[in-house]
N, C-alpha and C positions, 0 to 999 in steps of 0.2 A: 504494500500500500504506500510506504513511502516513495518508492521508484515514480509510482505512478505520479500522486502529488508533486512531485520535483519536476516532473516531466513536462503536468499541467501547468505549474507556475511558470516553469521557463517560457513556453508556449504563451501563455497570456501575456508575460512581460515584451516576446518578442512580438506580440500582437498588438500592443500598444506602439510600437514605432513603423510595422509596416502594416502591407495590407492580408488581407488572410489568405488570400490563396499564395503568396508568398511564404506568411507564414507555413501554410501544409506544405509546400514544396520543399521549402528546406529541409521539414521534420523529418519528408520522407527519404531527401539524402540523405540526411545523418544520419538515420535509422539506418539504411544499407549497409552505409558504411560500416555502424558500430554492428550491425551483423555481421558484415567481412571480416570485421576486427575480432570480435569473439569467438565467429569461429576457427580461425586462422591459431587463438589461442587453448583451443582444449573444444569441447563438445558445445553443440548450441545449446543456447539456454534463453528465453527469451527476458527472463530478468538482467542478464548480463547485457543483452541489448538494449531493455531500457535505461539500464545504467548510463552503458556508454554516447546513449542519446542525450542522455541530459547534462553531462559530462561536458561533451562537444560543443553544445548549446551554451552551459554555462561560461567555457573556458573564452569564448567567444565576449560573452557579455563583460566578464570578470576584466577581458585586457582593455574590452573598452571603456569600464569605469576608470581601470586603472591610468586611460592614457587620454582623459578626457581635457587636460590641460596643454598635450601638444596636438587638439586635433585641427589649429593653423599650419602648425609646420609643414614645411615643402614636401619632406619623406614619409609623411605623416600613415600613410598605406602600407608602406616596407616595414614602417616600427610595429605599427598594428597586427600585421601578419606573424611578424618574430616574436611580439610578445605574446600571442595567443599560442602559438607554437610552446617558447617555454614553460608558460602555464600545463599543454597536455603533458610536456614532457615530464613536468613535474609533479604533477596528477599522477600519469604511470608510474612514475618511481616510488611514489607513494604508497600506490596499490599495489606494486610488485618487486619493488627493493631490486631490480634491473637496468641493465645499462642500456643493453641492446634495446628492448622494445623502447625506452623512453628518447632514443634517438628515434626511432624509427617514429614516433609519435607526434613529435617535434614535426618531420618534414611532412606526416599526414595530416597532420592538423594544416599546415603551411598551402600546404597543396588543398584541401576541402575548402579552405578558406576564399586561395584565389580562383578555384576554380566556379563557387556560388557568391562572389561576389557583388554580379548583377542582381541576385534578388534582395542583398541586403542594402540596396538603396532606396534610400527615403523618399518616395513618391511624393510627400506633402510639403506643403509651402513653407510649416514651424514647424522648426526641431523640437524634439519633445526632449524633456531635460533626460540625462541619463540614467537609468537605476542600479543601485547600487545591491540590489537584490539575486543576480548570477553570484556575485564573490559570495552572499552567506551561502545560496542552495548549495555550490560547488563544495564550501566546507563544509557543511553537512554533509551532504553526500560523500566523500572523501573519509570523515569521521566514523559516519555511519556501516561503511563499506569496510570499514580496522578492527571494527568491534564482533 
């Protein structure tokens, strides 16, 4: 129940800034993805998929509160991309106390990032302030996932 709920918030939060059929198009990439990912890692399981949905989602959100003060800067996409990168990286390491997959996480995330790009643009005329609600679910979720 809590996967779910985490998955629901991300969702809402991330439908607060775009529009919906954006929003489900992304879920349903990350969702792939965090299924490729899971199962690449041991046996499906669909908990482990919504884990890693919300995960992705959050680690997204988390760099963007985090780098909400250089979002004038000229590189301001390449820092966003690398920081949401170190985030999964360090996500996995977390959950898996490895080297390997947490690099390998890095440039998945890196690459999911730039490659849904286009739907993570803001169609509307006012930016909606950022929330800073991705960083707790991520740590929850992260915490949750130790115990």
């Amino acid at each position: 129940m809590a996967l779910v709920a985490a998955l629901v918030t991300s969702l809402v939060t991330l439908g607060r800034q775009l529009p919906l059929q954006n929003v489900v198009l992304i879920s349903g990439v990350f969702g792939l993805v965090a299924m490729w990912a899971a199962s690449a890692a041991g046996p499906l399981n669909w908990r482990t998929t919504l884990a890693w949905t919300a995960i992705l989602l959050n680690v997204r959100g988390a760099a963007q509160y985090l780098m909400r003060s250089r979002r004038g800067a000229r590189h301001y996409g390449w820092e966003f991309a690398a920081a949401s990168g170190a985030i999964a990286a360090f996500s996995v390491w977390i959950l898996y106390k490895a080297a390997l997959p947490s690099l390998i996480a890095l440039f998945m995330a890196v690459a999911l990032l730039v490659a849904t790009l286009p739907l993570f643009m803001n169609k509307r005329p006012v930016e909606p302030p950022v929330s800073w609600q991705p960083i707790v679910v991520l740590s929850l979720l992260l915490v949750w996932s130790r115990i």
